[in-house]
C-alpha positions, 0 to 999 in steps of 0.5 A, spaced: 713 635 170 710 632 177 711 624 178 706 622 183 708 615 184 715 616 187 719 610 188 725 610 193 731 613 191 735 609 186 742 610 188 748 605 189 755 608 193 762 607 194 766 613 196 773 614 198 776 610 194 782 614 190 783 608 184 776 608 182 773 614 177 766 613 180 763 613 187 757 611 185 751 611 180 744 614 180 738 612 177 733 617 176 726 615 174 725 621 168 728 626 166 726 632 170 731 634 173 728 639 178 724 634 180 730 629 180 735 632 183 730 635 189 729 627 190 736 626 190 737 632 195 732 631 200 733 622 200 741 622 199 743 618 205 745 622 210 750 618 213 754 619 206 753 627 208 749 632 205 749 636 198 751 642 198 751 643 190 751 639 183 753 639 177 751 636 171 750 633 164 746 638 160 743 631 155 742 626 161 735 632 162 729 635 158 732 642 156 726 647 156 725 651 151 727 658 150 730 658 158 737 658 160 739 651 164 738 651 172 742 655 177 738 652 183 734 646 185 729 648 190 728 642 195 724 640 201 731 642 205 731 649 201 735 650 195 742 647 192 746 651 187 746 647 180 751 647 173 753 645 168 757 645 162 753 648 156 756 642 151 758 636 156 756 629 154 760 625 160 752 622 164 755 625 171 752 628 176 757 631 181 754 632 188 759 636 193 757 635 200 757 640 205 764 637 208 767 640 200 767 632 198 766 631 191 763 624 189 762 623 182 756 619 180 754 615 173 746 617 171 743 612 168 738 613 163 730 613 167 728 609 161 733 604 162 730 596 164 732 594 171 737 588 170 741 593 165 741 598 171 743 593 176 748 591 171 750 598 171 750 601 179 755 594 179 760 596 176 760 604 178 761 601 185 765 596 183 773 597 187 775 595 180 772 600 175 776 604 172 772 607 167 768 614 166 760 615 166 760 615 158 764 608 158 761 604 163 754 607 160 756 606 152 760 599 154 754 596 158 748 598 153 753 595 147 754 589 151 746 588 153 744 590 145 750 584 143 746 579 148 740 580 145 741 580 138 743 575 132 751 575 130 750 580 124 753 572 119 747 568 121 742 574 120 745 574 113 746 567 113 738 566 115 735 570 110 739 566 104 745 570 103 752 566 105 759 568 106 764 568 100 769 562 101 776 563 097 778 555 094 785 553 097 788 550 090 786 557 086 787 563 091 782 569 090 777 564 085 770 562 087 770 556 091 764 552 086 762 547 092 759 554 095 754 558 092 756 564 090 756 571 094 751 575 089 753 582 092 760 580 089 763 581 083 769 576 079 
């Protein structure tokens, strides 16, 4: 896949700090990863250093068909060693640099809308973090799902179903204020 209109690199770092299980985040715009890593490569900031090598999550990249997984990324600077773990799930790139550095970066879906990134490049970088790639992936979509959606109740509520409420004089009995919950029995 060629993806002609190149925005800059979308990346956020914070090394160095031995507290925090990320050292940034990654945004890649698709799910080549020839093409993505080649960007990331030949556009990493060259004062944080400069890849050497890259290991990767096998689900975060387009799988072709009937061919084994990438040994190497050819960039403009030449080619870079890549592996993977054949099963792995954790949406982390690991970037070691020519000084042996290894950074740990989140990859964020291409797809993802930008304030949902945003969010997400926050808090790899964020001091605080204590979270893996998966958890901090898993929690922020949940949490950007949960703000959108109507509480499961009111949906249930809205449609002409209501909630089932035991009357206080006459315990596991019907309240006959309240109409009754039509999926329940006696």
């Amino acid at each position: 896949m060629i993806i002609h209109d190149r925005v800059p690199l979308r990346i956020s770092l914070n090394p160095g700090s031995p507290t925090r299980r990320l050292d940034g985040a990654w945004w890649p715009q698709s799910r080549d990863l020839q093409a993505e890593c080649a960007d990331l490569i030949d556009n990493f900031p060259s004062s944080v250093g400069r890849p050497a090598r890259l290991l990767f999550s096998r689900p975060d990249w387009e799988a072709e068909p009937d061919r084994p997984s990438a040994r190497q990324i050819l960039a403009r600077r030449g080619p870079v060693k890549v592996g993977s773990f054949p099963e792995d799930d954790t949406h982390l790139m690991t970037v070691v640099l020519s000084s042996r550095e290894r950074l740990d970066l989140l990859v964020i879906p291409g797809d993802t809308d930008a304030a949902t990134a945003r969010a997400l490049m926050a808090r790899a970088t964020d001091e605080r973090n204590v979270r893996s790639a998966a958890d901090l992936l898993a929690t922020t979509t949940a949490d950007r799902s949960d703000e959108r959606a109507e509480p499961a109740e009111a949906t249930w509520e809205n449609e002409g179903g209501t909630r089932r409420h035991a009357s206080r004089s006459e315990p596991g009995h019907d309240d006959p204020s309240r109409p009754r919950d039509l999926g329940s029995r006696p």
